[in-house]
Every structure is written in structure tokens, then in C-alpha cells.
N, C-alpha and C positions, 0 to 999 in steps of 0.2 A: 719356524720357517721351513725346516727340511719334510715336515709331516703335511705343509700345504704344497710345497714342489712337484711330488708324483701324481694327485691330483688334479694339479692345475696343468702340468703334462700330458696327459689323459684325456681331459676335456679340450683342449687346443688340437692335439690330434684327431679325435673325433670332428670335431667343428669342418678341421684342415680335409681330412676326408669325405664327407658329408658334403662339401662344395665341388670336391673336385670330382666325386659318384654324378652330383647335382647339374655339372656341366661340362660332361662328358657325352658323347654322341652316344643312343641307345644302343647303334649298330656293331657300339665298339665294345660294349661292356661283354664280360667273359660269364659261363655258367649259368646266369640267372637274370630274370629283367629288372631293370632300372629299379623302377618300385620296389621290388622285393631285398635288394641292397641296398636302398636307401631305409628300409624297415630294420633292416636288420644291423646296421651302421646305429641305429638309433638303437632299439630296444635290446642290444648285446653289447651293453658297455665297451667293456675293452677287449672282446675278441670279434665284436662288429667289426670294428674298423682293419684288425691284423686281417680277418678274412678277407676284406672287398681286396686289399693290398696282394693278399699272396693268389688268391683264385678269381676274383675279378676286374681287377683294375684292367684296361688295354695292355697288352706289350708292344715297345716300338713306340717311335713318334707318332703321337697323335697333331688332332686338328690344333693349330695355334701354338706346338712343341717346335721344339727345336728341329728345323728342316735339315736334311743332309747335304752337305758341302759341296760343292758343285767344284768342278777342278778347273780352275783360271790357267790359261796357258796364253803367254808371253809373248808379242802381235808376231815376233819373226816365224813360228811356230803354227797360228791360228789359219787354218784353209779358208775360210772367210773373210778374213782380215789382206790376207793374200791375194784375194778372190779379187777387192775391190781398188786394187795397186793399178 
């Protein structure tokens, strides 16, 4: 069981990377285009994927990621809110 674990790890992360190279905006992709990380994710077993992660993946929120918090302020507070009293 412990000698099919690392493999099966391996392959899952590939997969996991390989979707996430696959729908990822081109513009955002870092070093190299789309194509050629999607090649290379593929045909470099297990240091395809460490690469796209350490030298091309986007950094930052991308499209569909988590957006930045927007700061809610409390009606007494809001000039807007005041605006229309």
C-alpha cells in the first residue's frame, strides 16, 4: 500500500496542475506560453509540475480566485449612507 501511495500522489498532482496550467488565462502565465508548460507538465513527470508551480504559475489572485476584501464600514460612518438621510 505504502509503495502505490507516492505514485498515486504524483499522478493526482500532475493531473491537479495540468488543469489548473489548462485554465489559466495565457496572459497570466509566467516564463513561457501556455503550450510549452502544458508540454512540459506532461512529458517531465515529476519536476513538470514543481516547475509550472515555482516559475510559472500566476502570483496573486487570479480570475475566479479569491477577490480582496472590500472593507464594510458601519451606516453611522458611510458618507453615502449619510449622503441620503
Amino acid at each position: 500500500m505504502v509503495r502505490l501511495l507516492l505514485p498515486l500522489l504524483l499522478v493526482g498532482f500532475s493531473i491537479y496542475t495540468l488543469v489548473d496550467c489548462a485554465r489559466t488565462d495565457e496572459s497570466q502565465i509566467r516564463n513561457l506560453p501556455k503550450w510549452a508548460w502544458i508540454l512540459i507538465i506532461i512529458l517531465i513527470e515529476a519536476l513538470g509540475p514543481v516547475a509550472y508551480w515555482i516559475a510559472g504559475r500566476p502570483k496573486g489572485p487570479r480570475l475566479g480566485g479569491p477577490k480582496p476584501k472590500r472593507r464594510i464600514l458601519p451606516p453611522d460612518d458611510d458618507p453615502d449612507f449619510l449622503g441620503k438621510l
